[in-house]
C-alpha positions, 0 to 999 in steps of 0.5 A: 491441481491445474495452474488454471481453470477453465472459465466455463466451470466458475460460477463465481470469481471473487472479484476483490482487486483485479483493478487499482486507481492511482491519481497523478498531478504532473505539472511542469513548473518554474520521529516517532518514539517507540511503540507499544503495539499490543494486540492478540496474537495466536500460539504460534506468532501470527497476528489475529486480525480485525477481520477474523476477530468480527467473524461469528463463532461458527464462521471462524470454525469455517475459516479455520478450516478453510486456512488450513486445507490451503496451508497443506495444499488440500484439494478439498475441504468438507463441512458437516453440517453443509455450509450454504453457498453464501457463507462459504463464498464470503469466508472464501473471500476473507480468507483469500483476502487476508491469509495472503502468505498462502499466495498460492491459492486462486482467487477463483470461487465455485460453488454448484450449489446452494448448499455445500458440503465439500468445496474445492479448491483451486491453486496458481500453483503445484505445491513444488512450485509454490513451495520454491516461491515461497522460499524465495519471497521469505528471503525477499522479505527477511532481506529487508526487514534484515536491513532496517537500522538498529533501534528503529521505531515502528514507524521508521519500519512502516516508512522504510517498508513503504518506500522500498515497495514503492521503489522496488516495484512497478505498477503492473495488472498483466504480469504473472505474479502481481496478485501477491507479495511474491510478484512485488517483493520477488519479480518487482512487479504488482497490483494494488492486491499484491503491493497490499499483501508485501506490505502484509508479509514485511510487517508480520516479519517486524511484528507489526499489526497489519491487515488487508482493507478492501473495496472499491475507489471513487471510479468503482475499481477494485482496489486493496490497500492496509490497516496498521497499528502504531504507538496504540493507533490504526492508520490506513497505507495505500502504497500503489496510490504512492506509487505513480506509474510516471516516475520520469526516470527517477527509480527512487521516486516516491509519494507519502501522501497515502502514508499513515493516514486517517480514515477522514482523509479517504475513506468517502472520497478517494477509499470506499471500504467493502462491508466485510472490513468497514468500521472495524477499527477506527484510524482517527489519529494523525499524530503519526501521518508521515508528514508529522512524523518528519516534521513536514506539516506547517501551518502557513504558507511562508513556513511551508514554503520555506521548509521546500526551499531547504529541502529542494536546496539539500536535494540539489547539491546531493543530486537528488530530485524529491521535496515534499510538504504538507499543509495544516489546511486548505487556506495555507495550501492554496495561499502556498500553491499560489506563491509557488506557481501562479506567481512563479515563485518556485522558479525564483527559488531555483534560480537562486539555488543555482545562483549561491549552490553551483547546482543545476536544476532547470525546473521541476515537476509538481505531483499535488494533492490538494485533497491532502493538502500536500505539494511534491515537486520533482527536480528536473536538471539541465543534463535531463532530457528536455520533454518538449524536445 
């Protein structure tokens, strides 16, 4: 088993998250109960998968054995009857795709044939090796789900699950291991693929139902984000879109804009999912979307604006630089945007902290959202280095 392999003999790379888009607005400017997430599970504990479950009989006898050949680090795995190349290609990707624990195997694909009866495969890894990291990436993980507080809900779980991935980690496509949820739990480096596959392995721990959607943004890049089930619901998390690569400093600077939310909201627009996994589960409801859950959803502008100033009030006097809200509607948001920025009420607003607080704040940075209808600003103080400077 070679760590790589020679590109010449590739006849097919299974190019499903080699890239990853992330939308960052930066401007400078003045609970859920618990859940009851029943769903099929195998004998031994994993959870089966939406995109296992619309595989055809005869595919899921492929998959199986493809799975498990990668299990046991087999250099080989062997069909009678032979398989054609294209179904071997597509299980190939499923399997990749969605058995991310097995993290060492490449996504690489070769088929000589149209028809194949033995198909090799390809690892990023000697077995001692990858044996080494997936010890370590099992301790990154138990770690964490190790320091969720006592009685938290599901929905406390993915929030916190999302948070210490988007904090812990570093947007990165050229380091070694940020395919998978090794390079982003372990190294803290990752790619949409390997932010996909942390969130994967963190809620396999908590016996969270999750998969690994795929497919392409907007712009065409590939790109790799989740499907999880909350209190009877799927929603879609995209942690790399929540986690900018310009933090200002600021290592515990996170979004939750993508964070538990309907299909409506992405997929068309932001989200455009691959065939394999498109339709497969319906996330229509936003009863748990992040902003409901912590009750930062407002109907107007004067409420909205309001809840900011408590929230950028509490970050001031705490030293602390994040507030965010969102808005039920685009009128709401826009009346909201207008009142914050075009007539320059946020810079009021932190004058008046300053005034009453004793805190320091200079100004702030926006990161809106207006297809979410969501406002984040970033304090920033009067001992931060000035960016005009």
């Amino acid at each position: 088993m070679k760590k790589q392999i020679a590109a010449a003999v590739l006849c097919t790379a299974l190019t499903l998250m080699t890239g990853s888009c992330r939308r960052v607005s930066e401007e400078p400017a003045g609970n859920s109960a618990g859940t009851d997430n029943s769903y099929e599970y195998t004998a031994n504990g994993e959870f089966i998968s939406p995109v296992y479950e619309s595989l055809s009989e005869e595919e899921k006898a492929i998959y199986d054995k493809i799975k498990t050949a990668v299990s046991n680090f087999k250099d080989t795995v062997s069909f009678d009857p032979p398989i054609s190349k294209d179904t071997a290609h597509k299980i190939y990707k499923l399997v990749y795709s969605q058995e991310r624990k097995y993290f060492w195997l490449s996504n690489l694909f070769y088929a000589p044939s149209s028809e194949i009866s033995v198909l090799k495969l390809h690892y990023l890894y000697e077995r001692e090796d990858a044996e080494v990291k997936r010890g370590e990436l099992d301790l990154a993980a138990s770690t964490i789900v190790g320091e969720l507080p006592d009685g938290a809900s599901d929905f406390d779980k993915i929030v916190y699950f999302h948070d210490k991935i988007v904090t812990n980690c570093s947007f990165s496509d050229t380091s070694e291991h940020v395919h998978s949820a090794y390079g982003v739990l372990v190294t803290g480096e990752g790619q949409c693929e390997g932010y996909a596959a942390a969130m994967s392995a963190l809620c396999e721990k908590a016996r969270i139902p999750c998969y690994v959607a795929f497919g392409k943004t907007k712009d065409g890049i590939t790109h790799a984000w989740n499907k999880v089930l909350l209190d009877g619901n799927w929603y879609n998390v995209d942690c790399t879109w929540d986690d900018p690569t310009i933090k200002r400093g600021d290592p515990d600077f996170v979004r939750h804009d993508y964070l538990l939310v309907k299909d409506s909201e992405i997929e068309g627009n932001t989200h455009f999912p691959d065939e394999l996994c498109a339709g497969l589960v319906p996330c229509e409801s936003d009863k748990l979307n992040y902003f409901a859950g912590k009750n930062l959803i407002f109907y107007s502008a004067a409420d909205g604006v309001k809840a900011l100033t408590e929230q950028i009030k509490t970050a001031g006097i705490a030293g602390k630089r994040e507030a965010e809200i969102r808005f039920s509607d685009e009128s709401a948001y826009f009346t909201a945007m207008a009142r914050l920025f075009d007539s320059r009420e946020l810079k009021s607003i932190i004058e008046d902290i300053n005034g009453n607080y004793g805190t320091h704040i200079r100004s702030a940075y926006k990161h809106n959202n207006d297809d979410m209808h969501i406002v984040h600003v970033s304090l920033i103080y009067e001992s931060d280095p000035d960016p005009n400077e």
